[in-house]
C-alpha positions as CSV (number, residue, x, y, z in Angstrom):
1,X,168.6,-170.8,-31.5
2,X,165.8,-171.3,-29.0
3,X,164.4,-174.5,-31.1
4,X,167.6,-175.9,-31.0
5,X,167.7,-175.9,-27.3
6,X,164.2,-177.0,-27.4
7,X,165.0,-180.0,-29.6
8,X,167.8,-180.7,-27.4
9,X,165.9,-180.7,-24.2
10,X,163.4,-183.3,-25.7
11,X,166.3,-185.6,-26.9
12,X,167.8,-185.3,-23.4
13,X,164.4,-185.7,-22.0
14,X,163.5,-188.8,-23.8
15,X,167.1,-190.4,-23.5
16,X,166.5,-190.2,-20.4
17,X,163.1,-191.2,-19.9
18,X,164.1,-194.7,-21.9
19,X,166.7,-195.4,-19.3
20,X,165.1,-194.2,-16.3
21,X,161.9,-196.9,-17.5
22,X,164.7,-199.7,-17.9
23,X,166.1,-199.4,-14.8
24,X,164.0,-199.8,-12.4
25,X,162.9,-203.2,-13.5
26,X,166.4,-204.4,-12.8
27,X,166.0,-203.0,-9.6
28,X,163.0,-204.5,-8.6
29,X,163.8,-207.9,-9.7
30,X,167.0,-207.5,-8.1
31,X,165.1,-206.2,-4.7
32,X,163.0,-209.3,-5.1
33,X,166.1,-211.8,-5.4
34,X,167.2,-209.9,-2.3
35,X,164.1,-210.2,0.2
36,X,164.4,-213.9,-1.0
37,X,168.0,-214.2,0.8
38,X,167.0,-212.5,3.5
39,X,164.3,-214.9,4.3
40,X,166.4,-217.9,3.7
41,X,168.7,-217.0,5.8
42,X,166.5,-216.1,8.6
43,X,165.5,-219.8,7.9
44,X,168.8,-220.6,9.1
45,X,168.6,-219.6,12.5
46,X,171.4,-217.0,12.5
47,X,173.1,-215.7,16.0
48,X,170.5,-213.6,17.9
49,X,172.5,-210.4,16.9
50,X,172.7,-211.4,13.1
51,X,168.7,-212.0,13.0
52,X,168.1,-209.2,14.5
53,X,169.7,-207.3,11.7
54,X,168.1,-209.4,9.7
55,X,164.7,-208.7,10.8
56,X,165.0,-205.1,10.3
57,X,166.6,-205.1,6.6
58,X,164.1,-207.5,6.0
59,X,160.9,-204.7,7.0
60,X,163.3,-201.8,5.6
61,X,163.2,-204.2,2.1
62,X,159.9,-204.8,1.7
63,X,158.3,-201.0,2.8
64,X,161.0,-199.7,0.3
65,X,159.9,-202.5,-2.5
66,X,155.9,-201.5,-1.5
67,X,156.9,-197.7,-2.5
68,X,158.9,-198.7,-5.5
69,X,162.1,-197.2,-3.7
70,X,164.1,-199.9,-5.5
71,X,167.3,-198.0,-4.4
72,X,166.4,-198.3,-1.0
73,X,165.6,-201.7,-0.8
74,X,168.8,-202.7,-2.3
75,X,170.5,-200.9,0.2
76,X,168.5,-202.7,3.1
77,X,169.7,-206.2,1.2
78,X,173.3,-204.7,1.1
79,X,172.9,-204.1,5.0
80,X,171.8,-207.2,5.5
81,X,174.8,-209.1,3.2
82,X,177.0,-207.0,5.8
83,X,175.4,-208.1,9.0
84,X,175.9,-211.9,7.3
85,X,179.6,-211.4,6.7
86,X,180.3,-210.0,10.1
87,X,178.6,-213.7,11.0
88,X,180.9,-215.9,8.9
């Protein structure tokens, strides 16, 4: 009985392993696609209030990307999509 849960917890352990080594370089490309925007649309001269919000979710981004906190940097890029929709 206790190999079986052994050999269990490896299968579980190396499912996922494989998905957790997938992921994040989704994540990261998609944090990179996302710093891009930012900085384009800085480049755009946004409302004082807008850059602003840019400006931060831009620095939040890139710290986040730097520590390979791929979740956090996508939500900096989803903060700054929001501070661009409250501008439209």
């Amino acid at each position: 009985m206790t190999i079986v849960k052994l050999a269990c917890g490896a299968l579980v352990a190396g499912l996922w392993a494989a998905g957790a080594a997938a992921a994040p370089s989704d994540d990261a490309a998609k944090c990179d696609e996302g710093i891009a925007m930012i900085r384009a649309e800085q480049a755009k001269s946004p409302p004082a209030d807008v850059a602003a919000k840019l400006k931060t979710a831009l620095r939040v981004a890139e710290r986040e990307k730097g520590e390979a906190e791929y979740d956090e940097c996508l939500d900096a890029i989803q903060d700054a999509r929001k501070a661009l929709g409250s501008a439209r």
